[in-house]
PyMOL Python script that loads the backbone (N, CA, C, O; Angstrom):
from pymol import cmd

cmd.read_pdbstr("""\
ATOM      1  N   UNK A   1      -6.303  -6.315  51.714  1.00  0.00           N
ATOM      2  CA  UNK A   1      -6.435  -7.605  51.068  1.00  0.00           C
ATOM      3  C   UNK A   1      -6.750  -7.436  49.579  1.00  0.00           C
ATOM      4  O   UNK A   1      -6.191  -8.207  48.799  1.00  0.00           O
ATOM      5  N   UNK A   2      -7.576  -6.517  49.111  1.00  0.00           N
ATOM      6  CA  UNK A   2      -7.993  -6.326  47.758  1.00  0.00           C
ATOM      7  C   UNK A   2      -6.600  -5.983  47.130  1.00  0.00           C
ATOM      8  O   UNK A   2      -6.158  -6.681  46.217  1.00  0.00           O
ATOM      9  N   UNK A   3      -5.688  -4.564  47.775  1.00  0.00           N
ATOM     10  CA  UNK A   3      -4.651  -4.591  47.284  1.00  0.00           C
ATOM     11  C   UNK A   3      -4.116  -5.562  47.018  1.00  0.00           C
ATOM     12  O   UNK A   3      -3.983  -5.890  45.840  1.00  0.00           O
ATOM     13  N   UNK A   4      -3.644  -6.319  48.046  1.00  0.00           N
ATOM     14  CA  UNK A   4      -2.654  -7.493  47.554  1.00  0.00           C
ATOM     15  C   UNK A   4      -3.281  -8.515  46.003  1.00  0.00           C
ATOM     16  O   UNK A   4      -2.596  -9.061  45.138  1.00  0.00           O
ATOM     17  N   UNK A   5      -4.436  -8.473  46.111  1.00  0.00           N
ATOM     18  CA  UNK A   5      -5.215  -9.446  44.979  1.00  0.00           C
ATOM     19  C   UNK A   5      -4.921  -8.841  43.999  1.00  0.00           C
ATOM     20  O   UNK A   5      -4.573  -9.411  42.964  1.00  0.00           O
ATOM     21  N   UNK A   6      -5.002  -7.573  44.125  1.00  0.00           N
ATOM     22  CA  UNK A   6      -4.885  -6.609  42.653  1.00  0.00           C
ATOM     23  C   UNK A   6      -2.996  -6.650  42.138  1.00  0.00           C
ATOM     24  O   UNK A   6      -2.564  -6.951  41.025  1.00  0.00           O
ATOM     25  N   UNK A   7      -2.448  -6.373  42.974  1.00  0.00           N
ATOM     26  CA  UNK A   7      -1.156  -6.550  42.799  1.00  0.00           C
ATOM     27  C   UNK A   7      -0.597  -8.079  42.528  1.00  0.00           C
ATOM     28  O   UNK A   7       0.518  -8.012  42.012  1.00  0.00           O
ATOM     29  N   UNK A   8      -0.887  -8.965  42.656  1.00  0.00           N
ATOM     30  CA  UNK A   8      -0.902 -10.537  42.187  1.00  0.00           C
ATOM     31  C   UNK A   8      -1.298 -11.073  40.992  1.00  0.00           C
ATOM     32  O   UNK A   8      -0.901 -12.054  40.363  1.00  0.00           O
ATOM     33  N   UNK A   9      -2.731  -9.703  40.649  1.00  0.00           N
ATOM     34  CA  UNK A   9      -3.130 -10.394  39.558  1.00  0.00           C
ATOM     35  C   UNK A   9      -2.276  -9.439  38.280  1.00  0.00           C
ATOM     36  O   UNK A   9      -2.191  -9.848  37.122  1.00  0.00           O
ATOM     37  N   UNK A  10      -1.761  -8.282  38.695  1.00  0.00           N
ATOM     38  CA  UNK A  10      -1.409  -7.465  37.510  1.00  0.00           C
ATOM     39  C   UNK A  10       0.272  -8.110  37.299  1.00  0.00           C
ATOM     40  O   UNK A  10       0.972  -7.848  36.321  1.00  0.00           O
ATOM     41  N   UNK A  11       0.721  -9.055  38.543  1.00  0.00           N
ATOM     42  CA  UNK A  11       2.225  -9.524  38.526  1.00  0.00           C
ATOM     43  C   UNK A  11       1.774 -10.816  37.381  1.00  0.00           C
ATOM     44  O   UNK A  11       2.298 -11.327  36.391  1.00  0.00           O
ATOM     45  N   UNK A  12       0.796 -10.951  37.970  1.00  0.00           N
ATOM     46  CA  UNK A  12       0.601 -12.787  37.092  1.00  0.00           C
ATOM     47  C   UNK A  12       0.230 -12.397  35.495  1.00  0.00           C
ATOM     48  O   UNK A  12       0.771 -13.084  34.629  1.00  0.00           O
ATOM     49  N   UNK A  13      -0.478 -11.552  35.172  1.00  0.00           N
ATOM     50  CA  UNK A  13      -0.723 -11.119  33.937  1.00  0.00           C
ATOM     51  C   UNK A  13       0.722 -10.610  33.233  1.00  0.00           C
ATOM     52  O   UNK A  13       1.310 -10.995  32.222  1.00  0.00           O
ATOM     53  N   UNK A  14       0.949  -9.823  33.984  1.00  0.00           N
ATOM     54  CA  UNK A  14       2.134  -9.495  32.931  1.00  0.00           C
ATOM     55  C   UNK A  14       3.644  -9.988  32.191  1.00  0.00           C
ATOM     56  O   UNK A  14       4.403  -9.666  31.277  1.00  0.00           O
ATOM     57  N   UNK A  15       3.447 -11.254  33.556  1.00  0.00           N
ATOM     58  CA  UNK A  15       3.967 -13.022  33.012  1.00  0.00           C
ATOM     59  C   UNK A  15       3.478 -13.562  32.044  1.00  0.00           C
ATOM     60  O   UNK A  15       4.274 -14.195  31.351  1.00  0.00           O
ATOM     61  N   UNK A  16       2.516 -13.548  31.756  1.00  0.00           N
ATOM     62  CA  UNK A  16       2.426 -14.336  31.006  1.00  0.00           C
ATOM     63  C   UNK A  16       1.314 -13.423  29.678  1.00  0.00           C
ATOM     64  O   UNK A  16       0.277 -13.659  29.057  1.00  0.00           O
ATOM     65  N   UNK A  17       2.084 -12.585  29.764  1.00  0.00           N
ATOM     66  CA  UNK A  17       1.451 -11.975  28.248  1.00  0.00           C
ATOM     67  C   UNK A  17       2.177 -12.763  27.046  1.00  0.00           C
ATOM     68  O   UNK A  17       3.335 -13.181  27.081  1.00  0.00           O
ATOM     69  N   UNK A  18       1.427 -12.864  26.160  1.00  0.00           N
ATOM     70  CA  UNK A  18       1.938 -14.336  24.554  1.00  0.00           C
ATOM     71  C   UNK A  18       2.133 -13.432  23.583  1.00  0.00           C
ATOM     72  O   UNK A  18       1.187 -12.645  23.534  1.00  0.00           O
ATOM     73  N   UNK A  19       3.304 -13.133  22.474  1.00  0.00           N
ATOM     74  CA  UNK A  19       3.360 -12.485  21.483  1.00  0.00           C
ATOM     75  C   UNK A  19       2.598 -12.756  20.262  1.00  0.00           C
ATOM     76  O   UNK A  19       2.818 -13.551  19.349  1.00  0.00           O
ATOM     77  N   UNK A  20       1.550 -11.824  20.474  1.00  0.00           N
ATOM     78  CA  UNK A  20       0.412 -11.949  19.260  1.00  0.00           C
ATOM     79  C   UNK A  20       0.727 -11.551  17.974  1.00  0.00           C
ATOM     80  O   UNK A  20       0.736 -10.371  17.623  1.00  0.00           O
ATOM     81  N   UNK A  21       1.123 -12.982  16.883  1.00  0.00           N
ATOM     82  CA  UNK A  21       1.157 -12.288  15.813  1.00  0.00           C
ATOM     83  C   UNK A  21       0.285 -12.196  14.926  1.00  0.00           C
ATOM     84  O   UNK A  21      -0.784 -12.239  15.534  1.00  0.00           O
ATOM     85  N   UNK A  22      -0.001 -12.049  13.358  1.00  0.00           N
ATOM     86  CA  UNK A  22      -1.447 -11.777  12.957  1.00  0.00           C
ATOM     87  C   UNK A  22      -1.028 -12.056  11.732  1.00  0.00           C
ATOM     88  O   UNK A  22       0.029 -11.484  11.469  1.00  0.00           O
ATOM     89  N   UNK A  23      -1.624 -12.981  10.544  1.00  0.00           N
ATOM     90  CA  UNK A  23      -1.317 -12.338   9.255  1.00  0.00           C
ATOM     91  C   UNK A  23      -2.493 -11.780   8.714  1.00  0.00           C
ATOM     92  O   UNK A  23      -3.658 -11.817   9.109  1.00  0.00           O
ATOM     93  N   UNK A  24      -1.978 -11.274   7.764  1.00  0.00           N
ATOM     94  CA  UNK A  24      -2.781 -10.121   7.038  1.00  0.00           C
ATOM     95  C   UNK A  24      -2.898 -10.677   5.353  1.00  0.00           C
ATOM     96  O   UNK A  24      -1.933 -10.893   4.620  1.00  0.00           O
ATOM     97  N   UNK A  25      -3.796 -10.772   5.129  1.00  0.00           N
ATOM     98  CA  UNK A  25      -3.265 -10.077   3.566  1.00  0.00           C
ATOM     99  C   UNK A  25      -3.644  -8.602   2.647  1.00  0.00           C
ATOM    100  O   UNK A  25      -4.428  -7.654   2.700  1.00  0.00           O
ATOM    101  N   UNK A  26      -2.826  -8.982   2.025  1.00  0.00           N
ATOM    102  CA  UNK A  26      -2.145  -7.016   1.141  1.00  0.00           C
ATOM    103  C   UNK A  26      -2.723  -7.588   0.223  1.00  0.00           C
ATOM    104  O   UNK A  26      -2.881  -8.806   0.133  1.00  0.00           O
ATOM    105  N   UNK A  27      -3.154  -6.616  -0.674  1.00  0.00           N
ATOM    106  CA  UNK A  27      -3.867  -6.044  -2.257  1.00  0.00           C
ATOM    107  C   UNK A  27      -3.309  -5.112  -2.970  1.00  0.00           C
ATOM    108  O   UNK A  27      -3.322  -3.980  -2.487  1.00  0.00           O
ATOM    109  N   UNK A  28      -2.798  -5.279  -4.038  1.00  0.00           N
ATOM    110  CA  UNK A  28      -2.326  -4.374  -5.080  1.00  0.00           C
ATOM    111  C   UNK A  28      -2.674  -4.646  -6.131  1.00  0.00           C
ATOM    112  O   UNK A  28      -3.029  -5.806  -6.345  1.00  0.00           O
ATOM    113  N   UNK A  29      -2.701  -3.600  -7.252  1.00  0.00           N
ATOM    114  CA  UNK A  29      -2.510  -3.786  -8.481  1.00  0.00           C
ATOM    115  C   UNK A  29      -0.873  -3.430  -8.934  1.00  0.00           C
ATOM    116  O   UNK A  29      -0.035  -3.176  -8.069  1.00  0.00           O
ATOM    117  N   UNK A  30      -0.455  -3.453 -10.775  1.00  0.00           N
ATOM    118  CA  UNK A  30       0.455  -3.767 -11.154  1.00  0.00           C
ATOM    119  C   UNK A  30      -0.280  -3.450 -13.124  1.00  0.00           C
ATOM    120  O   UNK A  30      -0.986  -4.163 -13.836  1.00  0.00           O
ATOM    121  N   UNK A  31       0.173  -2.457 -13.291  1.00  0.00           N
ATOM    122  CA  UNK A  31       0.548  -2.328 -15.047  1.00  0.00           C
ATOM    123  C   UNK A  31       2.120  -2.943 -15.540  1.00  0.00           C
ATOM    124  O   UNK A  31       3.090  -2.684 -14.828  1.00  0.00           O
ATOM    125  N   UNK A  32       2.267  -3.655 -16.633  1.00  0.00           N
ATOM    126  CA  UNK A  32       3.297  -3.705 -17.245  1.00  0.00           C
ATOM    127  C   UNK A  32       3.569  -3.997 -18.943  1.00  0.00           C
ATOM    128  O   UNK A  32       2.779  -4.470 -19.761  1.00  0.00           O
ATOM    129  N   UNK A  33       4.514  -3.686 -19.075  1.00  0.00           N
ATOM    130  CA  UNK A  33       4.908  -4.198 -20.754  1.00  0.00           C
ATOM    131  C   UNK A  33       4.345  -5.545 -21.089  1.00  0.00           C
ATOM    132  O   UNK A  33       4.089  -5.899 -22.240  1.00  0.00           O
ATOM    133  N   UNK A  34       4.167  -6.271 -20.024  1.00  0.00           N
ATOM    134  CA  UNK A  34       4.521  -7.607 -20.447  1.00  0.00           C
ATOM    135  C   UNK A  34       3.358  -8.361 -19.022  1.00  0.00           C
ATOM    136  O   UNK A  34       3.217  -7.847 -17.912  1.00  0.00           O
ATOM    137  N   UNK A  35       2.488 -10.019 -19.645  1.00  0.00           N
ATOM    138  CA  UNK A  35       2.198 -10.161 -17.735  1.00  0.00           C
ATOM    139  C   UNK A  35       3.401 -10.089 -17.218  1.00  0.00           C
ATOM    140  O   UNK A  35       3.359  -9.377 -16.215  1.00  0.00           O
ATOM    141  N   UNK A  36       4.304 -10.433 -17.401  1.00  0.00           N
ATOM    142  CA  UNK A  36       5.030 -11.357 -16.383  1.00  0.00           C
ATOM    143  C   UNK A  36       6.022  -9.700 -15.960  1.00  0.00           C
ATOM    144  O   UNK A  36       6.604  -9.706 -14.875  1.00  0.00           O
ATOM    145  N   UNK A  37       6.100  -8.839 -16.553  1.00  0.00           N
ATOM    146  CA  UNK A  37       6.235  -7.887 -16.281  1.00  0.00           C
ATOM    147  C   UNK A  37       5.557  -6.903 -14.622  1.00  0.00           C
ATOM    148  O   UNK A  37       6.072  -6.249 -13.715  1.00  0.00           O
ATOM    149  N   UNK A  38       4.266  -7.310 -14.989  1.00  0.00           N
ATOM    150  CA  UNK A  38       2.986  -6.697 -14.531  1.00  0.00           C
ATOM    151  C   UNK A  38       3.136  -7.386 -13.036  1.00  0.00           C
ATOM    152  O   UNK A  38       3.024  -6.848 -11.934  1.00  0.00           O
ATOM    153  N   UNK A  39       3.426  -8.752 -13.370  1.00  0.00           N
ATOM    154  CA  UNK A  39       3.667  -9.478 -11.705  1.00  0.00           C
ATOM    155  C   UNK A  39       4.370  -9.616 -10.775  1.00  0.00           C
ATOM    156  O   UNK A  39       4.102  -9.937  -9.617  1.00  0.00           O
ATOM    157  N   UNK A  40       5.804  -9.248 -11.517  1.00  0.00           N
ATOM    158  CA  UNK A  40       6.505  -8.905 -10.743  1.00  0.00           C
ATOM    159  C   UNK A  40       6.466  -7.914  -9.967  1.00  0.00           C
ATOM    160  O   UNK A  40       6.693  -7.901  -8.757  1.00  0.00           O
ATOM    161  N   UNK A  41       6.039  -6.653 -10.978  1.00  0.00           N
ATOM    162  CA  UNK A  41       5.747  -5.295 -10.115  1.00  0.00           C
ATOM    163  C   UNK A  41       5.111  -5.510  -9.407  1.00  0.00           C
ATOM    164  O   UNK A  41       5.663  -5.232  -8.342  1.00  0.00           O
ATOM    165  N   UNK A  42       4.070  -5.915  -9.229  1.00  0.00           N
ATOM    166  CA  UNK A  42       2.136  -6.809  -8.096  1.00  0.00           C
ATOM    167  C   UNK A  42       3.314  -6.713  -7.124  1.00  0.00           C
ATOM    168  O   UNK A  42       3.445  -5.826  -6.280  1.00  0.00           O
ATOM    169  N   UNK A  43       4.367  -7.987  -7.394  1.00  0.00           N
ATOM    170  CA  UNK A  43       4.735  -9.012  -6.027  1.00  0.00           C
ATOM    171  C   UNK A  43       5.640  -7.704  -5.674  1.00  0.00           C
ATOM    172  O   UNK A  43       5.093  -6.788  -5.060  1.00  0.00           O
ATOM    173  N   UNK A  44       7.066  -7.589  -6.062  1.00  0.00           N
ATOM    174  CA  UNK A  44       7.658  -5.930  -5.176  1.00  0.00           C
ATOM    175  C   UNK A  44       7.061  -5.194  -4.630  1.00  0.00           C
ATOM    176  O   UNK A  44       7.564  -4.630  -3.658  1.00  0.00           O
ATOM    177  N   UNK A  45       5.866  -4.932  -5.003  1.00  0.00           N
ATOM    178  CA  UNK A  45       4.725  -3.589  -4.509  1.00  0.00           C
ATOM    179  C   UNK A  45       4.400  -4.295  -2.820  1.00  0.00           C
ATOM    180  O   UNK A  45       4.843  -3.801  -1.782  1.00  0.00           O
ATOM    181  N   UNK A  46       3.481  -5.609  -2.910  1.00  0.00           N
ATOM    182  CA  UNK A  46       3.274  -6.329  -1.948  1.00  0.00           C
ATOM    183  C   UNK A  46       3.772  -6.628  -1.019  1.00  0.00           C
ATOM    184  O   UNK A  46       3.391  -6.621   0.151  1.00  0.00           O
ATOM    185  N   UNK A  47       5.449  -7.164  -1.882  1.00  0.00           N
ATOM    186  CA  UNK A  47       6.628  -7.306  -0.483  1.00  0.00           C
ATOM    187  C   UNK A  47       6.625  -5.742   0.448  1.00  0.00           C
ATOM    188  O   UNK A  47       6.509  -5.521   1.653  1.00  0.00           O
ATOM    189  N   UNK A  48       6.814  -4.825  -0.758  1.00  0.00           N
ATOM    190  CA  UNK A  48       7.197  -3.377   0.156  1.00  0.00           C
ATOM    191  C   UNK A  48       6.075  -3.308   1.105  1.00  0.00           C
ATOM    192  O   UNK A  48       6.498  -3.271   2.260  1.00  0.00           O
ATOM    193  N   UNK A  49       4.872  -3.280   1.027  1.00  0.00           N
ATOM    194  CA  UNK A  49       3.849  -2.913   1.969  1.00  0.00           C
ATOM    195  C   UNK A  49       3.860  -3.719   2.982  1.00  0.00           C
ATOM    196  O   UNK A  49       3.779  -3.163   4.078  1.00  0.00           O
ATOM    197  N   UNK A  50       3.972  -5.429   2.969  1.00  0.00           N
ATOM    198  CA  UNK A  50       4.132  -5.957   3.998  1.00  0.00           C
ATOM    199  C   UNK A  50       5.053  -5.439   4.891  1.00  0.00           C
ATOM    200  O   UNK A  50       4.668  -5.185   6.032  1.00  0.00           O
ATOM    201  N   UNK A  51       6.624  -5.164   4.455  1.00  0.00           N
ATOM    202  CA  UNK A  51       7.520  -5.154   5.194  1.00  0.00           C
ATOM    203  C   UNK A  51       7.196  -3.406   6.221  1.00  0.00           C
ATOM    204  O   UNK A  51       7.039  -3.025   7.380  1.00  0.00           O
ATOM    205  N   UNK A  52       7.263  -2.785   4.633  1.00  0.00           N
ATOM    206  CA  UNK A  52       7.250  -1.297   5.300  1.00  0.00           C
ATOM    207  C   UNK A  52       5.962  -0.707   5.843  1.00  0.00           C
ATOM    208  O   UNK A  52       6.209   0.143   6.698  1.00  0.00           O
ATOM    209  N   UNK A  53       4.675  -0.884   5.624  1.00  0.00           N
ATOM    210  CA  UNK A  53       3.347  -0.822   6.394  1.00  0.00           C
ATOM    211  C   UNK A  53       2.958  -1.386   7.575  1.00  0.00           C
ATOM    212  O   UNK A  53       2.532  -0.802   8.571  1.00  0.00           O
ATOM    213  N   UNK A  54       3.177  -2.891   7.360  1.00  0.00           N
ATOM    214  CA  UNK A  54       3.041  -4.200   8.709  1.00  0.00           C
ATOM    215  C   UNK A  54       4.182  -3.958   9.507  1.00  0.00           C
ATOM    216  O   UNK A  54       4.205  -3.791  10.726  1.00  0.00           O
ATOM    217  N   UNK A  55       5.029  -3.954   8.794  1.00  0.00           N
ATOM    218  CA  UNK A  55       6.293  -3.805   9.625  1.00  0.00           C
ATOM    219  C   UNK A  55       6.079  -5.999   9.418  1.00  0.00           C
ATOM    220  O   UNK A  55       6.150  -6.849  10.305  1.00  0.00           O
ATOM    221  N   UNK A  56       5.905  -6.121   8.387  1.00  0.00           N
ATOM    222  CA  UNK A  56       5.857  -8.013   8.513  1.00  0.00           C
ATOM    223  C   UNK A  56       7.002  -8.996   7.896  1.00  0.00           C
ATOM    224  O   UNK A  56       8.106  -8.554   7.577  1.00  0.00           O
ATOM    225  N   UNK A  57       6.699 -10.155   7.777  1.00  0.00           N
ATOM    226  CA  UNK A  57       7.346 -11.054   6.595  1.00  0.00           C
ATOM    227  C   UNK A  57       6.483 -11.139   5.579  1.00  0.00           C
ATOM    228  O   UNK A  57       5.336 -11.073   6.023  1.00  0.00           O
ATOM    229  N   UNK A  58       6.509 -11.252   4.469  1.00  0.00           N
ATOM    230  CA  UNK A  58       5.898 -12.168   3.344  1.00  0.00           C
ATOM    231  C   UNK A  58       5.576 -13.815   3.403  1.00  0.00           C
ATOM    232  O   UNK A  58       6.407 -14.682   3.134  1.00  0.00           O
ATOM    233  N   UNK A  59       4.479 -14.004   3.727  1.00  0.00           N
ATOM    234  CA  UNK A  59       4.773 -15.512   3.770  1.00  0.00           C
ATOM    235  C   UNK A  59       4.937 -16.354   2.757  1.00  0.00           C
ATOM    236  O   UNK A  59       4.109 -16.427   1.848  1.00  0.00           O
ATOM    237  N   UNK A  60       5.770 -16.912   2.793  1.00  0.00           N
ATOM    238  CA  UNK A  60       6.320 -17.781   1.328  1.00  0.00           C
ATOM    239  C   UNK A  60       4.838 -18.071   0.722  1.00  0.00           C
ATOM    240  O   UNK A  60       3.786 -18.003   1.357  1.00  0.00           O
ATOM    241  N   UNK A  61       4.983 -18.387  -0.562  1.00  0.00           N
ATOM    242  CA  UNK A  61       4.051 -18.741  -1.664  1.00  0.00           C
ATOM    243  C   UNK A  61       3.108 -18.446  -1.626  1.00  0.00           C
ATOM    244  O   UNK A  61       2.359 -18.914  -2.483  1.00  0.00           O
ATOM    245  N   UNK A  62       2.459 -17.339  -0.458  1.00  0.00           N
ATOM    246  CA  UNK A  62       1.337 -17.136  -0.660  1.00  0.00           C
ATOM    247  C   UNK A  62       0.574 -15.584  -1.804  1.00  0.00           C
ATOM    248  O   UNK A  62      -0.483 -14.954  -1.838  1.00  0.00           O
ATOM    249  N   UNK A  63       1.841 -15.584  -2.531  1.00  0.00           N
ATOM    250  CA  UNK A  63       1.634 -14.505  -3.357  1.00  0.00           C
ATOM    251  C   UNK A  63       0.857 -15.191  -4.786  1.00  0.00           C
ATOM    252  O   UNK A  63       1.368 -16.082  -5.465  1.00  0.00           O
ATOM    253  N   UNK A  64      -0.646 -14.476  -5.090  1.00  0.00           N
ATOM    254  CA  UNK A  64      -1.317 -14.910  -6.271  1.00  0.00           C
ATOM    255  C   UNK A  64      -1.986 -13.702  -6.707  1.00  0.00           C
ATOM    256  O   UNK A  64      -2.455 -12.742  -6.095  1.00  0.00           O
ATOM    257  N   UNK A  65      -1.857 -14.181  -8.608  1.00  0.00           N
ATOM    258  CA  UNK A  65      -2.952 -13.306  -9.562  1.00  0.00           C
ATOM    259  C   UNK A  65      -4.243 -13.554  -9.096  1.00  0.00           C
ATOM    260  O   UNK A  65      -4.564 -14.691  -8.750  1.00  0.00           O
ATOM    261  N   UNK A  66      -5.095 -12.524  -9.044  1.00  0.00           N
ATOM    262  CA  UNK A  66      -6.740 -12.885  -8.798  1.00  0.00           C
ATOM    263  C   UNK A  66      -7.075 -12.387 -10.093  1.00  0.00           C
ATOM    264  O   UNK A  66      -7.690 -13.153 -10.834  1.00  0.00           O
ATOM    265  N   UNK A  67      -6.803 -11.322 -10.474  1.00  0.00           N
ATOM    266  CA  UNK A  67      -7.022 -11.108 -12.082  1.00  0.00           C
ATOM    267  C   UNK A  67      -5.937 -10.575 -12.871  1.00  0.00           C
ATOM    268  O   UNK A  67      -4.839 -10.339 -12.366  1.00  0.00           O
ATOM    269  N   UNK A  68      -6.211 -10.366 -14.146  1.00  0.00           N
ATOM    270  CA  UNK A  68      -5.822  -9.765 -15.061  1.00  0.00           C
ATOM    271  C   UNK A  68      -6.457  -9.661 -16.525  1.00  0.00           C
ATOM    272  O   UNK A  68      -7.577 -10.038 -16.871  1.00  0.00           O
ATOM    273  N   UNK A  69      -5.577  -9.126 -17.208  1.00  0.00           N
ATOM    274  CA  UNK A  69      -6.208  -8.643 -18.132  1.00  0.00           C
ATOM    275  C   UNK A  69      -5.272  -7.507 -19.114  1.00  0.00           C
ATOM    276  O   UNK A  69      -4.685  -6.497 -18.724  1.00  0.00           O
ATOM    277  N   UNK A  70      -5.379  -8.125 -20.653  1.00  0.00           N
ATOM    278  CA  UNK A  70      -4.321  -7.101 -21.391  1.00  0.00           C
ATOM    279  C   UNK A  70      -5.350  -5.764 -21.634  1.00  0.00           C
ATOM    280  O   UNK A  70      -6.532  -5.459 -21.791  1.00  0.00           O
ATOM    281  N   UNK A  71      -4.179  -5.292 -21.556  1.00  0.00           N
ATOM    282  CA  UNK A  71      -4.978  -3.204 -22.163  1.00  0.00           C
ATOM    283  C   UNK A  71      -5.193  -3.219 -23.054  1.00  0.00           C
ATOM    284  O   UNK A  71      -4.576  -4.098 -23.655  1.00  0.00           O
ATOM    285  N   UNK A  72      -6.102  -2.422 -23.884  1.00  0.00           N
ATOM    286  CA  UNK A  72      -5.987  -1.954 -25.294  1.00  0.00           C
ATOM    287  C   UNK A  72      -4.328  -0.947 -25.654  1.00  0.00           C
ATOM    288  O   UNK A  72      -3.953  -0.636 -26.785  1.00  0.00           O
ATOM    289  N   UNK A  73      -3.606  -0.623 -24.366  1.00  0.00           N
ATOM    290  CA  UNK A  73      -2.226  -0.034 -25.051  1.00  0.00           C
ATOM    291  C   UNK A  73      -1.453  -0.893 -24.982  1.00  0.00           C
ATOM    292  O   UNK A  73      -0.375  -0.426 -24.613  1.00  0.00           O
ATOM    293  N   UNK A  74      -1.404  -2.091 -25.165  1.00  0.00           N
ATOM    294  CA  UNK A  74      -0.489  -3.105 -25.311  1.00  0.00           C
ATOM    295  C   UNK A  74      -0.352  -3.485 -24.117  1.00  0.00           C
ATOM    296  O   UNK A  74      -0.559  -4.695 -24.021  1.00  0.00           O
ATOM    297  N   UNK A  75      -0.002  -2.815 -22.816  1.00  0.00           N
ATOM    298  CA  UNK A  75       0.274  -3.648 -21.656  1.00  0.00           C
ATOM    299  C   UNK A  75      -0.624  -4.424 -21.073  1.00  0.00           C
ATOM    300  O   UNK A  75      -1.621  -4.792 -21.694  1.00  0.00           O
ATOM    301  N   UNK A  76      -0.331  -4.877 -19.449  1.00  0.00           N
ATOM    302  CA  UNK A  76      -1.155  -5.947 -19.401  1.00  0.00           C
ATOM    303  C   UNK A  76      -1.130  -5.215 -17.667  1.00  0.00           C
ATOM    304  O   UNK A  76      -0.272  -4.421 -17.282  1.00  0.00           O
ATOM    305  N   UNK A  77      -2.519  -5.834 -16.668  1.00  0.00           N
ATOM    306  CA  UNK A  77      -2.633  -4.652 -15.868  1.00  0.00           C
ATOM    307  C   UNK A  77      -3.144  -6.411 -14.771  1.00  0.00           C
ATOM    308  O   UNK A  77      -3.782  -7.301 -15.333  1.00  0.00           O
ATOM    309  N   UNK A  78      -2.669  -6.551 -13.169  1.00  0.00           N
ATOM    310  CA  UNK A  78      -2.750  -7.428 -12.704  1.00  0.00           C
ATOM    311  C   UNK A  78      -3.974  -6.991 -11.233  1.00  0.00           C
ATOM    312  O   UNK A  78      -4.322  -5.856 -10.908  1.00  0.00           O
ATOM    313  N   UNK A  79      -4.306  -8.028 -10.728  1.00  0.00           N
ATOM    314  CA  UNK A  79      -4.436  -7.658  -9.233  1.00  0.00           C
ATOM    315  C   UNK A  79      -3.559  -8.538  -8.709  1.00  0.00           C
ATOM    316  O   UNK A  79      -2.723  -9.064  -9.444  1.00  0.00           O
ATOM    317  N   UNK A  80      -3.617  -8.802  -7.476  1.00  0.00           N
ATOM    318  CA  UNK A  80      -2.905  -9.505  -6.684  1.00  0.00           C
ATOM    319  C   UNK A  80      -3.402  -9.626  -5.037  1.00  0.00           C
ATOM    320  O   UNK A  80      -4.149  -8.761  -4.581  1.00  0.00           O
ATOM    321  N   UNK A  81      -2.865 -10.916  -4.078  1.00  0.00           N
ATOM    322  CA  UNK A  81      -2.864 -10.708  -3.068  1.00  0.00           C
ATOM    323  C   UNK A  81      -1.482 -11.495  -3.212  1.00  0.00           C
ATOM    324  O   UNK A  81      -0.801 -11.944  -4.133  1.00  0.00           O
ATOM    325  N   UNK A  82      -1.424 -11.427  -1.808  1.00  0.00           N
ATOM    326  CA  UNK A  82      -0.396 -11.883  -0.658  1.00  0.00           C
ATOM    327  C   UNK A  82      -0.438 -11.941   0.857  1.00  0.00           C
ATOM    328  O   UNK A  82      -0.899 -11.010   1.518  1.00  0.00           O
ATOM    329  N   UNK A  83       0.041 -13.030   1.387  1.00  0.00           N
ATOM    330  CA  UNK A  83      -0.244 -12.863   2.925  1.00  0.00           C
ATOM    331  C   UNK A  83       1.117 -12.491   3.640  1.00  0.00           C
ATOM    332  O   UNK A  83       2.212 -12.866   3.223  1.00  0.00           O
ATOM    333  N   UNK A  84       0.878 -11.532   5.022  1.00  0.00           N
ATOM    334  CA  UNK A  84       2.143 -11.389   5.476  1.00  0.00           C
ATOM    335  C   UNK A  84       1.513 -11.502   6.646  1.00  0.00           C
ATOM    336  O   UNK A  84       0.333 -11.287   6.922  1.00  0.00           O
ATOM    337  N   UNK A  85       2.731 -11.989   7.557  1.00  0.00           N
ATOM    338  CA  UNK A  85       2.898 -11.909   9.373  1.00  0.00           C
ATOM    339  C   UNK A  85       3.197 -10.939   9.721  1.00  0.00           C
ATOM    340  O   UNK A  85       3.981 -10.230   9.089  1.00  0.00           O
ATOM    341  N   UNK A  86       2.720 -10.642  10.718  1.00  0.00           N
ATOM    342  CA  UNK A  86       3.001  -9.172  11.388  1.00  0.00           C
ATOM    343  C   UNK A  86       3.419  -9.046  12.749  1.00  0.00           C
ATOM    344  O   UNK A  86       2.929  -9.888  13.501  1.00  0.00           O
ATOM    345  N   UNK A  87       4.169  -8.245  13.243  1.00  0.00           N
ATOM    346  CA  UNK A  87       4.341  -9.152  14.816  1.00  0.00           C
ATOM    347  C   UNK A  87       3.449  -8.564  15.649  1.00  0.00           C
ATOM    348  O   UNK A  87       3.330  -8.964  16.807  1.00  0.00           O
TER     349      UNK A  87
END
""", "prot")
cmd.dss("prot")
cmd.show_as("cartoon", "prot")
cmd.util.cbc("prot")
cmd.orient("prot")
């Protein structure tokens, strides 16, 4: 009888397992010639890690400066986040 309970409950569980997804958010920095230079690199850097680390998406718009700040060598140096889904 225990068998059978045990075998019912591992049939019923494995019905109904739910695909857990998760987002995350990523952190980078970013030097460039220019900000707008500097942010783009941030956001490419970000996309790559989501996709190729998480194995995720990028979730739309959720890419932002948290700081910045120009160098004394002329460029300009960013942080960043972003959120990604992960499956």
């Amino acid at each position: 009888m225990k068998l059978r309970f045990i075998a019912v409950a591992l049939i019923a569980s494995a019905g109904s397992q739910v695909a857990l997804a998760e987002t995350v958010v990523v952190s980078g920095t970013a030097e460039g010639a220019s900000r707008s230079d500097a942010v783009a690199k941030a956001q490419v850097t970000l996309e790559s890690n989501c996709s190729k680390n998480y194995k995720g998406q990028p979730v739309a718009g959720s890419f932002k400066v948290t700081f910045e700040k120009p160098l004394s060598n002329g460029k300009h140096y960013v942080d960043a986040t972003m959120s990604c889904n992960t499956p």
